[in-house]
C-alpha positions as CSV (number, residue, x, y, z in Angstrom):
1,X,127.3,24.8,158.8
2,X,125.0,27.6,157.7
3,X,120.8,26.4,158.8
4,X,120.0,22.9,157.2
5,X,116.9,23.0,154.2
6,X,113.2,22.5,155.9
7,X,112.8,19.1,154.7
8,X,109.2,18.7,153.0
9,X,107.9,15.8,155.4
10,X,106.7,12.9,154.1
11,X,104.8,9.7,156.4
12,X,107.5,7.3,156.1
13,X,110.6,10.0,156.6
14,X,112.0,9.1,153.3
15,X,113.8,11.7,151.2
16,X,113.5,12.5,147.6
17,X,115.9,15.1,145.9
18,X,113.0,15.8,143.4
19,X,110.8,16.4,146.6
20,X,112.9,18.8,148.1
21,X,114.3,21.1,144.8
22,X,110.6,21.5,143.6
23,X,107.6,20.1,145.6
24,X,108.7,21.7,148.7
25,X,108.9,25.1,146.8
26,X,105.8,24.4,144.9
27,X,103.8,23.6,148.2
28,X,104.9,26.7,149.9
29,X,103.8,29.0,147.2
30,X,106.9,29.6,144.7
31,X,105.3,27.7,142.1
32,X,105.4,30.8,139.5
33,X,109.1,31.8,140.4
34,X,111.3,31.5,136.9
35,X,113.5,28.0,138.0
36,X,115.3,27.8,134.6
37,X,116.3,30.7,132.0
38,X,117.0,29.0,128.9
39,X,119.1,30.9,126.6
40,X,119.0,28.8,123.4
41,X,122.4,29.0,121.3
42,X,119.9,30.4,117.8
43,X,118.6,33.4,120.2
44,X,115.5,31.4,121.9
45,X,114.7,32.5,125.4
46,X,112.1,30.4,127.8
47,X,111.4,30.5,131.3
48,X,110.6,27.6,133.3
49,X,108.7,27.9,136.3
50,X,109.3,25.9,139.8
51,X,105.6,24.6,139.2
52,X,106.3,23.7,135.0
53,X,109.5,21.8,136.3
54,X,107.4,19.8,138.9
55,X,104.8,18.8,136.1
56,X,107.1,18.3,133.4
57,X,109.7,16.1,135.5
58,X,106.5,13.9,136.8
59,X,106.0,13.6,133.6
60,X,108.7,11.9,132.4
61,X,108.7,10.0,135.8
62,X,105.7,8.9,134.1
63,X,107.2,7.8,130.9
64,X,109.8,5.8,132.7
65,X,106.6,3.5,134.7
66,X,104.9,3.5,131.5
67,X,107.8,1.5,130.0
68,X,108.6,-0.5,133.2
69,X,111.5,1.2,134.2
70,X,111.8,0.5,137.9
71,X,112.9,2.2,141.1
72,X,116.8,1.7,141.4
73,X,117.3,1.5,137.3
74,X,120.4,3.5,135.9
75,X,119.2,6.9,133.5
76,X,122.0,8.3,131.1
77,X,121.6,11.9,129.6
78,X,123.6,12.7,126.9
79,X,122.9,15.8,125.2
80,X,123.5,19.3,125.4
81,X,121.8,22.2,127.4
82,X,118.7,21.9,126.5
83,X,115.6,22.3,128.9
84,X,115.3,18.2,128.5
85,X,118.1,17.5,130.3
86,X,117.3,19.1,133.2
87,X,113.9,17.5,133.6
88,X,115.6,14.3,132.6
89,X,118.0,14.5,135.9
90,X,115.3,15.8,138.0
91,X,112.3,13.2,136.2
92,X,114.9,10.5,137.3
93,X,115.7,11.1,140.6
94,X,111.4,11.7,141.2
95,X,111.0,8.0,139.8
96,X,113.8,6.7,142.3
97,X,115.9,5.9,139.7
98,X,119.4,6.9,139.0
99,X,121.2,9.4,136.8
100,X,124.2,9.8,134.8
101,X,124.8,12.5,133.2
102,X,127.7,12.3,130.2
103,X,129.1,14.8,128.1
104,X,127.4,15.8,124.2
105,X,131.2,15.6,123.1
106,X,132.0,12.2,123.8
107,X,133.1,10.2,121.2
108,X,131.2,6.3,120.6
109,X,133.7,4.4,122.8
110,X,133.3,6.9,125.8
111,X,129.8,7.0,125.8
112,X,129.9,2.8,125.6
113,X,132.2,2.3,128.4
114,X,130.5,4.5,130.8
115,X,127.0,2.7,130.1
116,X,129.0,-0.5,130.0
117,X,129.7,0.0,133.6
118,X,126.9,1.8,134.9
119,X,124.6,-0.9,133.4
120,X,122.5,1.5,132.0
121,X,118.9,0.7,131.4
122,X,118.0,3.9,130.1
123,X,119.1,6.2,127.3
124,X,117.9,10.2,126.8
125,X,119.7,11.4,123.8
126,X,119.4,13.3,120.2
127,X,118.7,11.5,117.1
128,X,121.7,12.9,115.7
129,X,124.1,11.8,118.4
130,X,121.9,8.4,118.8
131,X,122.6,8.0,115.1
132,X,126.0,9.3,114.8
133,X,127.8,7.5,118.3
134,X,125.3,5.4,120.0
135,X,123.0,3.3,117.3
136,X,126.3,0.8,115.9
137,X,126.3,-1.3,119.0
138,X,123.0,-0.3,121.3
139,X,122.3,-4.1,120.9
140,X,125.6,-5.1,122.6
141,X,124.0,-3.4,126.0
142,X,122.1,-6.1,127.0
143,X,120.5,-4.3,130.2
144,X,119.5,-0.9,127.8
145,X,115.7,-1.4,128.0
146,X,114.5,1.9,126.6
147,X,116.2,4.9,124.2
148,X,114.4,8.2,124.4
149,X,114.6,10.6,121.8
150,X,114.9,14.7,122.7
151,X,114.0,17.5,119.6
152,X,111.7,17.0,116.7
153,X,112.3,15.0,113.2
154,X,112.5,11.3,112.3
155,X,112.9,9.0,115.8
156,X,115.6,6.2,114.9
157,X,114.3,2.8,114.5
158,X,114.1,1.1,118.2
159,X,113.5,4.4,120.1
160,X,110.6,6.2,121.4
161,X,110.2,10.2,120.8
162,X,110.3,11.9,124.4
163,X,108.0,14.9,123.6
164,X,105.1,12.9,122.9
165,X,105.9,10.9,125.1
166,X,106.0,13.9,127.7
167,X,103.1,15.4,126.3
168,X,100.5,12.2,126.9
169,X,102.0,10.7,130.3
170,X,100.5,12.2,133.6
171,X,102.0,14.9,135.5
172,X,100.5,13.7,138.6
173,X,104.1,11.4,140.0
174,X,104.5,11.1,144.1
175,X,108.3,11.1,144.2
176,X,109.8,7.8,145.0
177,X,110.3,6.5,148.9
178,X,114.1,6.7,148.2
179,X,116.1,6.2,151.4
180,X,119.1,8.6,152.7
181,X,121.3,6.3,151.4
182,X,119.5,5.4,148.6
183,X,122.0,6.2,144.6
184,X,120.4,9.0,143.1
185,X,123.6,9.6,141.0
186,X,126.7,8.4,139.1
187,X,129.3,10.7,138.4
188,X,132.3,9.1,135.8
189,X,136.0,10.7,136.5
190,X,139.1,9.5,134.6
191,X,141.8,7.2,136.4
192,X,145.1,8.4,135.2
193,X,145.3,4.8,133.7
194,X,142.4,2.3,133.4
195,X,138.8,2.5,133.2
196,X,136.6,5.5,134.1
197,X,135.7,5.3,137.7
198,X,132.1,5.7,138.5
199,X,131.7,8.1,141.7
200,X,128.0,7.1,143.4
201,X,126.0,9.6,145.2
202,X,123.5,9.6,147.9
203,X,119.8,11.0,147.7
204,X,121.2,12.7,151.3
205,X,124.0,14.6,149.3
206,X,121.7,16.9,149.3
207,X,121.6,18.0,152.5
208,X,125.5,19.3,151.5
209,X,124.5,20.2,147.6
210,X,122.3,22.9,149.2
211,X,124.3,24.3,152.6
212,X,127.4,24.6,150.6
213,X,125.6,26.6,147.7
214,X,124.7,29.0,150.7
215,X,128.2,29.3,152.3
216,X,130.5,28.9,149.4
217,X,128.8,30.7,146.5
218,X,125.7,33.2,148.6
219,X,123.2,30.9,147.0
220,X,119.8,32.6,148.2
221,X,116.1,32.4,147.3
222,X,115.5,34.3,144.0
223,X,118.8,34.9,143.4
224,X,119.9,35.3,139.5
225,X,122.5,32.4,139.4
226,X,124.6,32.0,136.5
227,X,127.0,28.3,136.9
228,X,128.7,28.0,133.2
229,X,129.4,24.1,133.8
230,X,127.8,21.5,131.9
231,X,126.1,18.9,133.7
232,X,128.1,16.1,132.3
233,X,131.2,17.4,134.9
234,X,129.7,17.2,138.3
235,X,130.1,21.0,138.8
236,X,127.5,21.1,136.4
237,X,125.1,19.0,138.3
238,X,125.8,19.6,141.9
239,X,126.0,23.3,141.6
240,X,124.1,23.9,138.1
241,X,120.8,21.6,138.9
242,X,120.6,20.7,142.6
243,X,122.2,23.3,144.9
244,X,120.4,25.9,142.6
245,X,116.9,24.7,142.9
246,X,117.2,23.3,146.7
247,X,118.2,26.6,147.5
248,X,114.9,28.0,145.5
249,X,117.2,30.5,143.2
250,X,116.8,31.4,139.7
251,X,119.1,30.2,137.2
252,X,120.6,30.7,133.9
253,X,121.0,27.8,131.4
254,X,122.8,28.9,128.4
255,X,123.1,26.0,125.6
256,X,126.0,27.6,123.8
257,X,129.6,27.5,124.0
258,X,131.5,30.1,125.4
259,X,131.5,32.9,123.3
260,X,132.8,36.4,125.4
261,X,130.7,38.9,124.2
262,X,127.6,36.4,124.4
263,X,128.6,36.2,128.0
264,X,129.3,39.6,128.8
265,X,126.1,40.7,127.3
266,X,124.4,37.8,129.2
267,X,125.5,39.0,132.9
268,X,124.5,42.6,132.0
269,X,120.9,41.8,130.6
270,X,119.7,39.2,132.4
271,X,121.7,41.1,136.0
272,X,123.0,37.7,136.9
273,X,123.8,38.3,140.9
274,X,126.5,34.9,141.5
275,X,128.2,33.8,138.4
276,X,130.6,30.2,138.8
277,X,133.1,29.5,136.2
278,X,136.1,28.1,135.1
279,X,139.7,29.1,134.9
280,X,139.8,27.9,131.3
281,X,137.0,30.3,130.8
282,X,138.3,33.5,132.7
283,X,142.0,32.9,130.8
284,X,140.1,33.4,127.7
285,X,138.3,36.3,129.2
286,X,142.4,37.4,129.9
287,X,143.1,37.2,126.4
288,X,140.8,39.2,125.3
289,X,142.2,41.9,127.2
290,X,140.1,44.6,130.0
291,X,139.2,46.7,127.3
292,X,136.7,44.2,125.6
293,X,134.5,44.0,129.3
294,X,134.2,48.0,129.1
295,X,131.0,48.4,126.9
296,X,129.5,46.2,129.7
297,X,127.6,46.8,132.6
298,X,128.7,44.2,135.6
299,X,127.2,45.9,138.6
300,X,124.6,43.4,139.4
301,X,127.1,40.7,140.3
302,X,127.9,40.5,144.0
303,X,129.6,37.2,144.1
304,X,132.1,35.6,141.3
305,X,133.3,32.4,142.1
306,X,135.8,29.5,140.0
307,X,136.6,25.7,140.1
308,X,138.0,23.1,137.6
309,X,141.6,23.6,138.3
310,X,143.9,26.2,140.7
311,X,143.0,30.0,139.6
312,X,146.2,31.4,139.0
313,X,147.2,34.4,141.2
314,X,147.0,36.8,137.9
315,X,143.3,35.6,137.1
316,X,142.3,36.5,140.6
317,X,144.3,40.0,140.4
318,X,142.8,40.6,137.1
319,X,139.3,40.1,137.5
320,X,139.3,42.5,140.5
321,X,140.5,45.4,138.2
322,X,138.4,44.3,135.1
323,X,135.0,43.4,137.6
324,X,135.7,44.7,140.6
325,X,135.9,42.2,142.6
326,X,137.7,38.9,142.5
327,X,136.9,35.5,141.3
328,X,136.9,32.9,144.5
329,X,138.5,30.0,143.7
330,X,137.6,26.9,145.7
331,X,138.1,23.3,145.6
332,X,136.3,20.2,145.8
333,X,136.5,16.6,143.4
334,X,134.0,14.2,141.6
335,X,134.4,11.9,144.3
336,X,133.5,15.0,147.1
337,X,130.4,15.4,145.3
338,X,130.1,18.9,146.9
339,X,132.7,22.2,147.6
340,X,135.2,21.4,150.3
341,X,137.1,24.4,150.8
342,X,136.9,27.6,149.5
343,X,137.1,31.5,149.1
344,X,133.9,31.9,151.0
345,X,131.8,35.3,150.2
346,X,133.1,38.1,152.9
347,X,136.8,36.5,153.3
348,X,140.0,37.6,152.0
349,X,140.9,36.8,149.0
350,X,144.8,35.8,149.0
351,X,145.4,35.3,145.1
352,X,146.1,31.8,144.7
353,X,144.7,30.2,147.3
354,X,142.0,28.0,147.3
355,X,140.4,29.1,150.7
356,X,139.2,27.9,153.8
357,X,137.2,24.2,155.0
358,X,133.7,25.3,154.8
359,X,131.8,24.5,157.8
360,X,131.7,20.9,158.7
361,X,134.5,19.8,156.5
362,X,137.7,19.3,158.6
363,X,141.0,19.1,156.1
364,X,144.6,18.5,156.7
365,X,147.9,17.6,155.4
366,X,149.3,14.1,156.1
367,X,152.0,12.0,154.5
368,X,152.6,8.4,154.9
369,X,155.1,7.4,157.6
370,X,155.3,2.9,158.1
371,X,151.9,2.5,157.3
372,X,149.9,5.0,158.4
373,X,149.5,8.9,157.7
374,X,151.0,11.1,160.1
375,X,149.7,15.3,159.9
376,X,151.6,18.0,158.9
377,X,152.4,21.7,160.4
378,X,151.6,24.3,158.5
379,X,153.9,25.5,155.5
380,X,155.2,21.8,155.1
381,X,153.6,20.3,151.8
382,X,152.0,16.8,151.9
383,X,148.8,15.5,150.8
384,X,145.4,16.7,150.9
385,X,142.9,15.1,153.2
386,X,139.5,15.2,154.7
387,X,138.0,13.5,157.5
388,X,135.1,11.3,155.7
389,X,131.6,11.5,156.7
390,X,130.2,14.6,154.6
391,X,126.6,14.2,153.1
392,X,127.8,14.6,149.6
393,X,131.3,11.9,150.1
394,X,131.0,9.2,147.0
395,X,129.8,5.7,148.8
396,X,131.6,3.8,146.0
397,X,133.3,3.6,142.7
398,X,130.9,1.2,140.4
399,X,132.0,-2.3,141.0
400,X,135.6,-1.2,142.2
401,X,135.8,-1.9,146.0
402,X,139.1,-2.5,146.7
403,X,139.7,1.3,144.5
404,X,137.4,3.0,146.6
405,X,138.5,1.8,149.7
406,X,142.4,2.7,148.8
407,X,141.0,6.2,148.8
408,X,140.7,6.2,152.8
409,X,143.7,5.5,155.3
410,X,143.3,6.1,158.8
411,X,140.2,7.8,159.5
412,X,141.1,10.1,156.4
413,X,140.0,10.5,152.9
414,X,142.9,11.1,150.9
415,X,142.4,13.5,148.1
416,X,145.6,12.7,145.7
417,X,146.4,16.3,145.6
418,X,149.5,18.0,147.4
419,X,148.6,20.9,148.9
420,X,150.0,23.2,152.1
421,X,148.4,25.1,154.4
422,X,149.5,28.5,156.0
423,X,149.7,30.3,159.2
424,X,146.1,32.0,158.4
425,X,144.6,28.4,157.7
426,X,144.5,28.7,153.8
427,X,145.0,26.1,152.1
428,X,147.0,26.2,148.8
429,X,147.1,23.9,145.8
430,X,150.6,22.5,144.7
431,X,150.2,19.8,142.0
432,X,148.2,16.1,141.7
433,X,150.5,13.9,143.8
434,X,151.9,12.1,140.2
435,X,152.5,15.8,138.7
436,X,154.9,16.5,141.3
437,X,158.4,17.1,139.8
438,X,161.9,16.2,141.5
439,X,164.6,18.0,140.4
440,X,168.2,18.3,142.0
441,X,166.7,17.2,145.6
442,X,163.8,20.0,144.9
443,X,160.4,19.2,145.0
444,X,158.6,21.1,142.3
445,X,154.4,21.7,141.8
446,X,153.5,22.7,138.3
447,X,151.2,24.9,139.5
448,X,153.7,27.1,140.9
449,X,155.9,27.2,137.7
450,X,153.0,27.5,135.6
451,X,151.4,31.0,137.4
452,X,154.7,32.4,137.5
453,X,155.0,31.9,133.3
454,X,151.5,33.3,132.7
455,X,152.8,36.8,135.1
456,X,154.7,37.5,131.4
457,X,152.6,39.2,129.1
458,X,152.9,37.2,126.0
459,X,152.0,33.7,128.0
460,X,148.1,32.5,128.2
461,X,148.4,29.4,129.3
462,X,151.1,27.1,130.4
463,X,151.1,23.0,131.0
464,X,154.7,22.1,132.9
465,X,156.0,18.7,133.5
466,X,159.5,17.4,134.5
467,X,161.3,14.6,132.0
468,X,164.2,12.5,133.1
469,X,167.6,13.9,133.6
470,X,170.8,12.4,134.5
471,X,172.3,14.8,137.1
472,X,169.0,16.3,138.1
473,X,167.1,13.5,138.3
474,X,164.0,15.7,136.3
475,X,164.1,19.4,134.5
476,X,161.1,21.1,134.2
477,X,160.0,21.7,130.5
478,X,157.0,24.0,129.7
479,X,154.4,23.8,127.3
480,X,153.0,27.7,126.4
481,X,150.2,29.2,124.1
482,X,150.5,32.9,123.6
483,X,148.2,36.0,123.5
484,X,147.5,37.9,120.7
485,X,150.0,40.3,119.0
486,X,152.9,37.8,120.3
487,X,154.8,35.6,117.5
488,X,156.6,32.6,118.7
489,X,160.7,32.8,118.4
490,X,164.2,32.3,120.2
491,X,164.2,35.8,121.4
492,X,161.0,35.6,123.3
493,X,161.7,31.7,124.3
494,X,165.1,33.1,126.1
495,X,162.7,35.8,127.4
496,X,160.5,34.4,129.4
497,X,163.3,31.7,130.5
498,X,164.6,35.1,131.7
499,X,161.4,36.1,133.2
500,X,161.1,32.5,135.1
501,X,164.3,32.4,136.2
502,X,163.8,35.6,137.9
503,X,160.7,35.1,139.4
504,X,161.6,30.8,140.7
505,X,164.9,30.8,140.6
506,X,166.9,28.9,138.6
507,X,166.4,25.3,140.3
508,X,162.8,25.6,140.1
509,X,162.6,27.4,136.4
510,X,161.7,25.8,133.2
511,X,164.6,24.3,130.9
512,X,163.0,24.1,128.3
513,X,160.1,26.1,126.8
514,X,158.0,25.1,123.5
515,X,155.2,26.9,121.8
516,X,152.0,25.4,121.3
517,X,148.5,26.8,119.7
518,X,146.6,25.0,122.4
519,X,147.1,22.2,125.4
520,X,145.7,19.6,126.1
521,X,142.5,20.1,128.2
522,X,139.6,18.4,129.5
523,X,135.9,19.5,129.2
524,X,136.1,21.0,132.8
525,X,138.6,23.1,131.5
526,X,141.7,20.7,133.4
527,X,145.5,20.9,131.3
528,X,146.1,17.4,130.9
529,X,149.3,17.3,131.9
530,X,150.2,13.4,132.5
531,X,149.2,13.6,128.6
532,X,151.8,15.9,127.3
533,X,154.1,13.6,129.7
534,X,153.1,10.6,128.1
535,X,154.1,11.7,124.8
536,X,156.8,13.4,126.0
537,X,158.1,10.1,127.1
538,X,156.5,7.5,124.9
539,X,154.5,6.5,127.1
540,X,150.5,5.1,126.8
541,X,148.4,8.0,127.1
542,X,145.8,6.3,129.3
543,X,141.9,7.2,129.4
544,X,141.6,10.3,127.4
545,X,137.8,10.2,127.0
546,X,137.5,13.6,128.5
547,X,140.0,15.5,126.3
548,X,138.4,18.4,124.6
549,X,141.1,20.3,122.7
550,X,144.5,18.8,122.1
551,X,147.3,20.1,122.2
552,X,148.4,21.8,118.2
């Protein structure tokens, strides 16, 4: 593992996220280096300094004492990128308390379930979403104690405005005496069926937050940073607040939605140096076509990297011609809390893969054999797994023992994903464990199937899943949007059969294709594909809280 982070000391040896992503930087002289660029979505542009973060998040450390919010209490954010939620997370986890961030696009029943479970005592929201999704049943959240308010205009009745509240609370805050093991952080991700499970992180997740931003994505001090995510999906938090500022860098915040020439423009003007995305994101980028990056000026950027779901072998190949250089995919889960494997800066890329352990992550494939989990040679496909005891590794799911503990067998933490590793020791992604498709004594990954339909120039994105079949036990049926300047019909559905029979073979390639506008996918950019199962079948659709666009 590359050199730990000089812990700033403190007399009792406790440790303090807060502490060591701004204090310690503050103390040592950085005060005046730009933490946050704020790119507001109407044009607005601020910079906030290490030292104005420091103030401003003891401030509202402040506002949380003033209103007898204690050490241990849960914090939910829930609004967009602005500059507030940042010093929200960070204000938090200085006061010892602990924060959940939650998506802007959340619907009312969402937002109540999560703060349902997490108990939350604290609420840091809009007045407009407050209104609109939260105000109906605040009073049926018995342990919500306090509702701050972000942005100017009319404060709801039973809420207190935050700037104001900002403005007359002190900046002088000692971080909390939070222990290693002390919950700085709740992360929701959806079960396949049931309840939200709420992923709890360490204060010493740090530790990993900050030596995996240096060996998986060349995180360095006064770097220009540039992590798309939104901090209600833990990429957005572990790698667009904490890694960033442990690792004293400068980063971009931009509070719109994606727009391509918004971004292109963004990378060239502001010389972003590491930029960390999305495979929705650099699909779209695909769609647009080459020509529509040529105007701009990419040479700043020495380190492109991608996570929310496998990068397909085209993306990779693409962005090398269009940038280049490739995006490095890499892998890693809520409950990971940090990067596990990955296309580390200086390695090979092989397209498609999603790398190498990072230092002081040991993975492997296993499969259960009479109880306990025997490991795999390479090139056989099993599951995923990782030997537990990483900094960042979840310590629970909220109230949900006996779930959590499922999750390890034999001195392994089992990920739920099928993967296989090759002679070189990459690791590649096959499907979730219940994606997997059986047909005709073949064992299918979507993921496969899928990256060979989007090689054909009309396809942009493709959602597969099998569906029962009475000599084959499952076909594979495909779900496909197209790219511009291709029409839907017959001729090109028997095409790109064609094309996938070619390319799999005709065991492995789809029976059935259908044409879609868009799939079904999650805010982290994820295709839902249980869900276009579900109705496929009949079947309940489960938790969808985190669908984002559905499938038209």
């Amino acid at each position: 593992m590359s050199e730990e982070i000089t812990l700033a000391k403190t007399a009792d040896d406790t440790i303090n996220i807060a502490r060591q992503a701004l204090d310690r930087h503050v103390a040592e002289g950085h005060g005046a280096q730009v933490a946050i660029l704020w790119l507001g979505k109407d044009g607005a542009r601020r910079e906030i300094t290490y030292g104005d973060l420091k103030d401003l998040s003891s401030r509202f450390a402040s506002v949380l004492r003033d209103h007898d919010i204690e050490q241990g209490d849960s914090v939910f954010g829930l609004m967009g990128r602005v500059p507030e939620l940042y010093v929200s997370a960070l204000g938090t986890l200085r006061a010892g308390c602990v924060f959940t961030p939650l998506f802007s696009a959340f619907g009312p029943e969402p937002i109540r379930t999560r703060m349902e479970i997490g108990s939350a005592n604290v609420l840091v929201t809009t007045a407009s979403i407050y209104r609109r999704k939260v105000a109906a049943w605040r009073d049926d959240i018995p342990s919500l104690k306090l509702a701050l308010i972000v942005g100017d205009g009319e404060v709801p009745d039973g809420c207190v405005a935050l700037g104001p509240a900002l403005e007359a609370a002190s900046d002088a805050f000692e971080p909390a005496s939070t222990g290693p093991e002390d919950p700085a952080l709740i992360h929701f991700t959806s079960g396949t069926t049931g309840k939200p499970k709420g992923a709890v992180h360490v204060h010493n997740a740090m530790m990993y937050h900050a030596s995996s931003g240096r060996d998986a994505l060349d995180l360095k001090p006064s770097t220009i940073y540039w992590c798309t995510a939104d901090p209600g999906w833990v990429t957005g938090t572990s790698y667009g607040i904490l890694s960033p500022l442990l690792n004293r860098v400068t980063m971009i915040v931009d509070e719109a939605e994606f727009d391509l020439d918004r971004w292109y423009d963004t990378i060239q003007r502001e010389k972003v140096e590491v930029w960390y995305s999305a495979p929705t994101a650099i699909r779209m980028m695909m769609r647009a076509g080459a020509e529509a990056a040529t105007p701009y000026d990419f040479s700043s950027l020495r380190f492109m990297a991608s996570v929310g779901e496998p990068l397909n072998p085209e993306a990779v190949i693409w962005s090398e011609k269009v940038f280049g250089q490739p995006f490095h995919d890499n892998w890693w889960q809520t409950e990971t809390g940090g990067i596990m494997i990955a296309n580390r800066p200086g390695m090979e890329v092989k397209p498609g893969s999603m790398g190498k352990p990072l230092p002081g992550i040991t993975a492997g494939i296993v499969e259960r054999e009479d109880g306990t989990l025997k490991e795999l040679p390479e090139g056989e496909i099993g599951e995923l797994a990782l030997r537990p005891g990483w900094p960042s590794m979840m310590r629970a799911y909220l109230h949900e023992e006996a779930r959590y503990q499922k999750c390890f067998v034999d001195g392994w933490y089992l990920s739920g994903d099928l993967a296989m590793r090759d002679a070189d020791g990459y690791f590649w992604f096959v499907g979730r464990a219940d994606d997997l498709i059986k047909t005709s004594g073949h064992l299918i990954g979507p993921f496969e199937v899928e990256s060979a339909l989007i090689e054909h120039e009309a396809i942009a994105e493709a959602g597969v899943i099998g569906i029962p079949d009475e000599t084959a036990g499952e076909v594979v049926k495909a779900y496909v949007t197209l790219n511009p300047g291709f029409e839907a019909s017959d001729a090109l559905e028997r095409d790109v059969r064609g094309h996938a029979r070619k390319t799999l073979g005709p065991a492995v390639a789809p029976r059935e294709i259908v044409f879609r506008k868009t799939l079904p996918k999650t805010r982290s950019g994820k295709i839902m594909r249980r869900l276009l199962k579900a109705r496929e079948l009949g079947l309940p659709e489960g938790d969808i809280s985190t669908l984002e666009t559905d499938e038209t």
